[in-house]
C-alpha positions as CSV (number, residue, x, y, z in Angstrom):
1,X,0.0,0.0,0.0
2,X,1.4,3.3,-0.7
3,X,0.6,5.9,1.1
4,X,0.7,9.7,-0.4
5,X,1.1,12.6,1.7
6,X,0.4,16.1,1.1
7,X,3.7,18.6,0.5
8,X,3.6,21.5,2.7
9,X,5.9,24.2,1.9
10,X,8.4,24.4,4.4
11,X,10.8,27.3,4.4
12,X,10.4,30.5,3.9
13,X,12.2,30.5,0.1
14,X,9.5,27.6,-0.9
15,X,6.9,30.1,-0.1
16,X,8.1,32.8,-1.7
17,X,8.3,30.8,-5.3
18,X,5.1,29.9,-5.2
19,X,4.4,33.6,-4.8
20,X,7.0,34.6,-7.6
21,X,5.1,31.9,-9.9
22,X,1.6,33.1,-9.2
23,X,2.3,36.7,-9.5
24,X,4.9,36.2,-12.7
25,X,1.2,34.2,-14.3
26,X,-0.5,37.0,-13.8
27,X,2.0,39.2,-14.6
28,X,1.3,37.6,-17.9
29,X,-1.7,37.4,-18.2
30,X,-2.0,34.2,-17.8
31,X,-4.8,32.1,-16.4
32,X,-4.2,28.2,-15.1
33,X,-6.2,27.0,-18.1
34,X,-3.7,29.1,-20.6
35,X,-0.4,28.2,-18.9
36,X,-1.5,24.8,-19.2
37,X,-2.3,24.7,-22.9
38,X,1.0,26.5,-23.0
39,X,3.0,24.3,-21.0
40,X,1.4,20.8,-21.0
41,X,1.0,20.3,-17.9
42,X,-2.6,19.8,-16.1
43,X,-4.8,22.9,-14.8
44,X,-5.0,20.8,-11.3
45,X,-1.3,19.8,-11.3
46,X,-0.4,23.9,-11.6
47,X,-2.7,24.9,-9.3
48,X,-1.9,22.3,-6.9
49,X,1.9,23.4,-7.3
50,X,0.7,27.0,-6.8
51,X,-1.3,26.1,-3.5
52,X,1.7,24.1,-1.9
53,X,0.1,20.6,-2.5
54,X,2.6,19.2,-5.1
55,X,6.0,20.0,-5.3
56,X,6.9,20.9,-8.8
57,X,10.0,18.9,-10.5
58,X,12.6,20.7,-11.8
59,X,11.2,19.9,-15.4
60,X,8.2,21.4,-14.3
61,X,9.7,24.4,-13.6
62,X,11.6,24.4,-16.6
63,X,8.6,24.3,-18.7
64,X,6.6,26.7,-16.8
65,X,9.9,29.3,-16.8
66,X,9.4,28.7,-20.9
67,X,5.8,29.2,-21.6
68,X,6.0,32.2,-19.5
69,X,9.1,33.6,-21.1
70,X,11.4,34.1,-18.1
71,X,14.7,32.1,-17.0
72,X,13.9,29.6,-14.5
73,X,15.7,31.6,-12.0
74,X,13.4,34.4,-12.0
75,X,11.0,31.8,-10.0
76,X,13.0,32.3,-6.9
77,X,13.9,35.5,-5.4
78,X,17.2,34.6,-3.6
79,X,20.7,36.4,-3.0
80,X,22.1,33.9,-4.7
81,X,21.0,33.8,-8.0
């Protein structure tokens, strides 16, 4: 039996990219349905990686950084870019 548990963000800096990605969206104009069609990845997948349910793969991110038009980095707001 597997059992699947529900991702919380847990620091501070995994907060703020889920921020950075929801505002950069609608930055864009993009809704969940658009970014999807864009991207190929589910409307329910994105808005679960938006609400802190699923953590996004880096491939994920990679994608969404692309149909957006950004650099992948521009999802994080860190010191250290």
């Amino acid at each position: 039996m597997c059992v699947v548990t529900k991702w919380q963000p847990s620091t501070e800096r995994e907060y703020d990219m889920l921020i950075k990605l929801w505002s950069i969206r609608n930055e864009k104009g993009f809704t969940l349905e658009k970014l999807s069609k864009k991207s190929g990845i589910g409307k329910s997948t994105l808005n679960n990686i938006e609400n802190g349910i699923t953590s996004p793969t880096l491939f994920q991110l990679e994608v969404i950084a692309i149909s957006l038009d950004v650099h992948i980095m521009d999802l994080f707001e860190s010191d250290w870019k």
